[in-house]
N, C-alpha and C positions, 0 to 999 in steps of 0.2 A: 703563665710562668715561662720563664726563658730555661731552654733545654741545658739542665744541668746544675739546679737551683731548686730549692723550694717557692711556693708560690709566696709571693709578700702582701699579708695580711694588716691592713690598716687602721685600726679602730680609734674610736673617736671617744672621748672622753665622757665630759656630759652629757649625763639624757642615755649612755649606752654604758660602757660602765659602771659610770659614779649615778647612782641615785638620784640627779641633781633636782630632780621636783622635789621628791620626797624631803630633801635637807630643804629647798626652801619652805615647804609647804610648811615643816616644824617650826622653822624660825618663825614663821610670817604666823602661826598661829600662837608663837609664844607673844608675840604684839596687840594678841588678844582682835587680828583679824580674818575676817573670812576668805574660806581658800580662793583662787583668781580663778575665771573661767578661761581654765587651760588650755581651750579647743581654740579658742580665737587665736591663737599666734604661738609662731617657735619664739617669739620675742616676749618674754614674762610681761617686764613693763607694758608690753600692747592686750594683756589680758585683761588691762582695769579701765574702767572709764575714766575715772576721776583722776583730772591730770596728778594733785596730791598724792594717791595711790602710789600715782606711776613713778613717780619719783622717789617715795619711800620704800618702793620695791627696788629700783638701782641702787639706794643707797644701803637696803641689806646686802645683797650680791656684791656689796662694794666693799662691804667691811672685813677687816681683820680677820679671820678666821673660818668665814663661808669656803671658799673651796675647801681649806685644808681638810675641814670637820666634815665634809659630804660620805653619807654612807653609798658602800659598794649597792650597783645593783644584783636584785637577786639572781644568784646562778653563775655572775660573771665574773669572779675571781679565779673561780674552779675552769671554767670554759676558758677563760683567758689561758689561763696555766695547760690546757689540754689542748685547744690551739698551736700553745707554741712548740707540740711535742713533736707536730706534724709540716708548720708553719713556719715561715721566717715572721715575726710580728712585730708591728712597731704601733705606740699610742701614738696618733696623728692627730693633737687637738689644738685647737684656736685661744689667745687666750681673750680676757676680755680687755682691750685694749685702754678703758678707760681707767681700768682698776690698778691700783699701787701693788695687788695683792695676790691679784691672781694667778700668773706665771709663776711666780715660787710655790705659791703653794698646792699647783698640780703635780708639781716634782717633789712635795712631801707627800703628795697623797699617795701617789703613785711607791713611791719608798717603802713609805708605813703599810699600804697593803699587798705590794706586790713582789718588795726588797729592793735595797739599794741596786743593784744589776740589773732594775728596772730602767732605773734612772735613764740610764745608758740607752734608751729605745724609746723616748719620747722624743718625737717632733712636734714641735713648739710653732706654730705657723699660722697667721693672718690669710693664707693662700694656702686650701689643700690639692687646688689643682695644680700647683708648680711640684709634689710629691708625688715620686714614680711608687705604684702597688701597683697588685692585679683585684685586689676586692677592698674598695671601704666601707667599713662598716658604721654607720654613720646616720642620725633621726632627723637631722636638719633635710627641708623636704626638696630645697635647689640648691645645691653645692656652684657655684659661678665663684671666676677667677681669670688671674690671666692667661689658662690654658680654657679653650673652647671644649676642645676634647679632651680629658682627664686620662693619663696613660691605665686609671684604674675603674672597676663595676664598682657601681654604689649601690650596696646592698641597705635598704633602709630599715633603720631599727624602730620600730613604730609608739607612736606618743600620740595622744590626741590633736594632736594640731598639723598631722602628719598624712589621715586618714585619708581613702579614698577621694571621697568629696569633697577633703579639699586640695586633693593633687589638678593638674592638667588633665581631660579628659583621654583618656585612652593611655596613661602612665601603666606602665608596666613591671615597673624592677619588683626584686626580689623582694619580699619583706620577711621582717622575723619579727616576733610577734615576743620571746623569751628566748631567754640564753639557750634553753632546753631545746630549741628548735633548730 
């Protein structure tokens, strides 16, 4: 943190806040199919073999009302809200760039669970390295951008596809394992 400031805290949306397996995993079971094996990729679509799959898992995450409807992860509305007691914080999430849908409707999620004065404190960005913080918080396992060096630590928030064995050997950042941590 710069002397005379709080530190600026980054978090990242999907996968750390919002639930986002858990709402795909519902939808994708109400299609009456089986869950995707998660551990293969931060990318859904790359957890299925069968290109078919792959496709009608973008085109869920594509629809109408998937972000809006994603439940909060557990723990992190309360943490978010006690973070900012002590924090400067801001949502610093990507959107999905092919989707009609999804940039509006991270700024409803965010409203509906965390109020409209949320709204105000998302950054909406293709590039989290060009965003100045001192911690991201954040599950995607290589954050790459047009900054080499990110002005912020990326703390990662762990998801199977995230784990040890399958980072770079000898990775070391910080993880958190739950909000509680």
């Amino acid at each position: 943190a710069r002397p005379g400031r709080a530190a600026r805290v980054l978090l990242d949306m999907d996968g750390v806040v919002v639930d986002w397996d858990a709402g795909f995993r519902a939808a994708w079971a109400a299609r009456g199919r089986a869950a995707p094996e998660r551990a293969r990729s931060y990318y859904m679509e790359e957890c299925f073999e069968e290109p078919g799959l792959r496709e009608e898992a973008v085109q869920l995450f594509h629809s109408e009302g998937f972000f809006r409807d994603l439940p909060p992860r557990e723990g992190a509305l309360a943490a978010v809200r006690e973070i900012a007691e002590a924090y400067e914080v801001f949502i610093c999430t990507s959107p999905v760039l092919t989707s009609a849908f999804c940039a509006a409707e991270k700024y409803a999620w965010v409203e509906r669970h965390l109020g409209a004065e949320w709204k105000r404190r998302v950054v909406l960005t293709s590039d989290k390295t060009l965003v100045r913080g001192d911690v991201l918080i954040d599950d995607k396992p290589q954050i790459t951008g047009a900054e080499a060096e990110p002005a912020w630590v990326h703390l990662l928030f762990d998801a199977p596809y995230n784990q040890p064995g399958a980072l770079p050997p000898g990775d070391a950042r910080v993880r958190l394992a739950h909000w509680r941590d």
